[in-house]
C-alpha positions as CSV (number, residue, x, y, z in Angstrom):
1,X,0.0,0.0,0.0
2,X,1.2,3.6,-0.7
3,X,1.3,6.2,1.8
4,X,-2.1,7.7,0.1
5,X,-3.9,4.3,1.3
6,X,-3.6,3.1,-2.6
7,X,-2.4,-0.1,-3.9
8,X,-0.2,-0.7,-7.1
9,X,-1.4,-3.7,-9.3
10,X,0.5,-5.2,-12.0
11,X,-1.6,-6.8,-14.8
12,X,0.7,-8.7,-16.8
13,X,-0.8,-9.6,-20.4
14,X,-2.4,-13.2,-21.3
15,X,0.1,-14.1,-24.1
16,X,3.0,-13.6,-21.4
17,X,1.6,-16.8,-18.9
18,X,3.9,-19.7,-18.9
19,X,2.9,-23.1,-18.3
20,X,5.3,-25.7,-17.9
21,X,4.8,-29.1,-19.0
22,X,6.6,-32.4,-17.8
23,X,5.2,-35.4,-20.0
24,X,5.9,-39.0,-18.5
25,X,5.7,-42.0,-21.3
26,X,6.0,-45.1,-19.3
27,X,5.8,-48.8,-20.3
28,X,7.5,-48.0,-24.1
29,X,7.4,-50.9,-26.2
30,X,10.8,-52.4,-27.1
31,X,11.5,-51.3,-31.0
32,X,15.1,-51.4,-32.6
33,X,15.8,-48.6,-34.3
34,X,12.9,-46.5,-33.4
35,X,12.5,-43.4,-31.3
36,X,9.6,-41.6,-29.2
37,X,9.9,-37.8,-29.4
38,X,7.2,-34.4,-29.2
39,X,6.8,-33.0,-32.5
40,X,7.8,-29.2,-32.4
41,X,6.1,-27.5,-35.5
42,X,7.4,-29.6,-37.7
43,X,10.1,-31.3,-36.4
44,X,10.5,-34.3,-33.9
45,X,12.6,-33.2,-30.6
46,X,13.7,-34.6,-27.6
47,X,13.9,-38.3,-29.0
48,X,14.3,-41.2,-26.7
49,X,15.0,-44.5,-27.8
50,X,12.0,-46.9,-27.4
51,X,14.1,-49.2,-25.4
52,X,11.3,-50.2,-22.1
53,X,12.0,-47.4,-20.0
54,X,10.3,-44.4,-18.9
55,X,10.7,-41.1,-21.2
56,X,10.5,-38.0,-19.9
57,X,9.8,-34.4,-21.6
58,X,9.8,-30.6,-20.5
59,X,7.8,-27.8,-22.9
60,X,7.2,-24.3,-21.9
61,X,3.6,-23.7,-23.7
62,X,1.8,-20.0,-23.2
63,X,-1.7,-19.7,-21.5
64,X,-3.8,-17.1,-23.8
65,X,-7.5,-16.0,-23.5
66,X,-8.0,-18.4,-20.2
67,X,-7.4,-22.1,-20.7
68,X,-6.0,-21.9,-24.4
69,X,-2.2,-23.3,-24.7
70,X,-0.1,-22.6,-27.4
71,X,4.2,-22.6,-28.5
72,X,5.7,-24.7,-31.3
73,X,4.8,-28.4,-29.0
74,X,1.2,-27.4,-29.6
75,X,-0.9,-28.1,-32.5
76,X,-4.9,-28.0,-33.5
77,X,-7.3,-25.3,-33.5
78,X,-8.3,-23.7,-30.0
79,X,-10.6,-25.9,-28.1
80,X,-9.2,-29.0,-29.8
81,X,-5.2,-28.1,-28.8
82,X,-2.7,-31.5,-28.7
83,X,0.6,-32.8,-28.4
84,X,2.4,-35.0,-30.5
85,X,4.4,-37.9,-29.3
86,X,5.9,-39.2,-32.8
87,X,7.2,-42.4,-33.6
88,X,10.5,-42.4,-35.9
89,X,12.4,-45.4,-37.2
90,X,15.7,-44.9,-37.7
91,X,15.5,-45.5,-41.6
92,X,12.1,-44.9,-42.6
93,X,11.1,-42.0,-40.6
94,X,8.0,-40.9,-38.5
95,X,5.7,-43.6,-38.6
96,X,3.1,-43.3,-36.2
97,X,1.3,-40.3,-33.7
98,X,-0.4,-40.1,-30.7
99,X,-2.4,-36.6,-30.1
100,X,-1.8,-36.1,-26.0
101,X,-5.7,-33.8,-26.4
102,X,-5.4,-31.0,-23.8
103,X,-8.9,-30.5,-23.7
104,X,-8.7,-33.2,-20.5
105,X,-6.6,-30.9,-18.8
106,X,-8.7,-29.6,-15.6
107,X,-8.4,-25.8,-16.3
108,X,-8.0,-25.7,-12.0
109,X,-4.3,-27.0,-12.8
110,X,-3.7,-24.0,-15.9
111,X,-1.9,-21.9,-12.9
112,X,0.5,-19.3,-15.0
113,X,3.9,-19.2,-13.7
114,X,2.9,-22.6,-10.7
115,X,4.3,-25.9,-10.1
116,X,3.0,-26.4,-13.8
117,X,1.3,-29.8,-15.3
118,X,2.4,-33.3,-15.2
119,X,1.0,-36.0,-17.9
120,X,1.2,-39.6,-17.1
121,X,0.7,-41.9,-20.0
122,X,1.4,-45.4,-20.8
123,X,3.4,-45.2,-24.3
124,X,2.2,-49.3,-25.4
125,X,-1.4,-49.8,-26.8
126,X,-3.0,-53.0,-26.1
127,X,-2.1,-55.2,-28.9
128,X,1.6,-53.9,-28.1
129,X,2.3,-51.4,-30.6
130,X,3.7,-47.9,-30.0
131,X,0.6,-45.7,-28.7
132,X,-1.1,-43.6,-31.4
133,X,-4.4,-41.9,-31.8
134,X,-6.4,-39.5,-29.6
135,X,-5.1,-39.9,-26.0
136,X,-7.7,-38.5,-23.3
137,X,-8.0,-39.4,-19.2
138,X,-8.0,-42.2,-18.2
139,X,-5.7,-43.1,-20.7
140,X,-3.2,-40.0,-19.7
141,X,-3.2,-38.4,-15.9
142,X,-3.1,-35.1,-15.5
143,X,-2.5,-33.5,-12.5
144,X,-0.4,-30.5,-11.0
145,X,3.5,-31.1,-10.8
């Protein structure tokens, strides 16, 4: 408070919010030659060898106009945002895509500059291959890091 009784408040802007995001891929399938990585506009970052072990990824996404995310890691339209895991064979290139849908995300965990988000997801589908398609709670776990 100011001497007058007044308080300064700073107002930063919408498109200024970070979020931080810490993805955890667990039960990978074993594949030679291939790699799990999050698709960054157009390219495939971060790769981890799809070798059974847990992966592990970091973005820093914007919050803009409430619970909308965006930065290069995040694709789709608002309302319908994603994140790609993509699947890349050493030889033949990106094969397969799971869409991580951040419309499952409770907006209560969107806190701008907080502990962030942490997704949980198995990385295997059912009949063993490498995840792919729409992934949506249950199937990930979102929760507040």
């Amino acid at each position: 408070l100011h001497d007058d009784g007044l308080a300064t408040v700073s107002v930063r802007p919408w498109h200024d919010l970070r979020v931080h995001i810490e993805l955890i891929g667990h039960d990978c399938p074993i594949l030679t030659g291939v790699t799990v990585g999050v698709q960054s506009g157009t390219d495939v970052v971060d790769e981890h060898a799809a070798d059974g072990t847990a992966d592990h990824w970091l973005l820093d996404v914007r919050l803009v106009d409430g619970p909308d995310l965006r930065g290069p890691s995040v694709h789709g339209k608002p309302g319908a945002r994603f994140i790609y895991l993509s699947w890349v064979h050493a030889t033949e290139g990106m094969f397969r895509r799971a869409k991580l849908m951040l419309d499952g995300v409770p907006h209560h965990l969107l806190v701008p500059d907080g502990p962030g988000l942490l997704g949980r997801a198995g990385l295997t589908m059912p009949d063993g291959s490498p995840l792919c398609a729409a992934v949506r709670p249950p199937q990930i776990d979102w929760s507040a890091r």
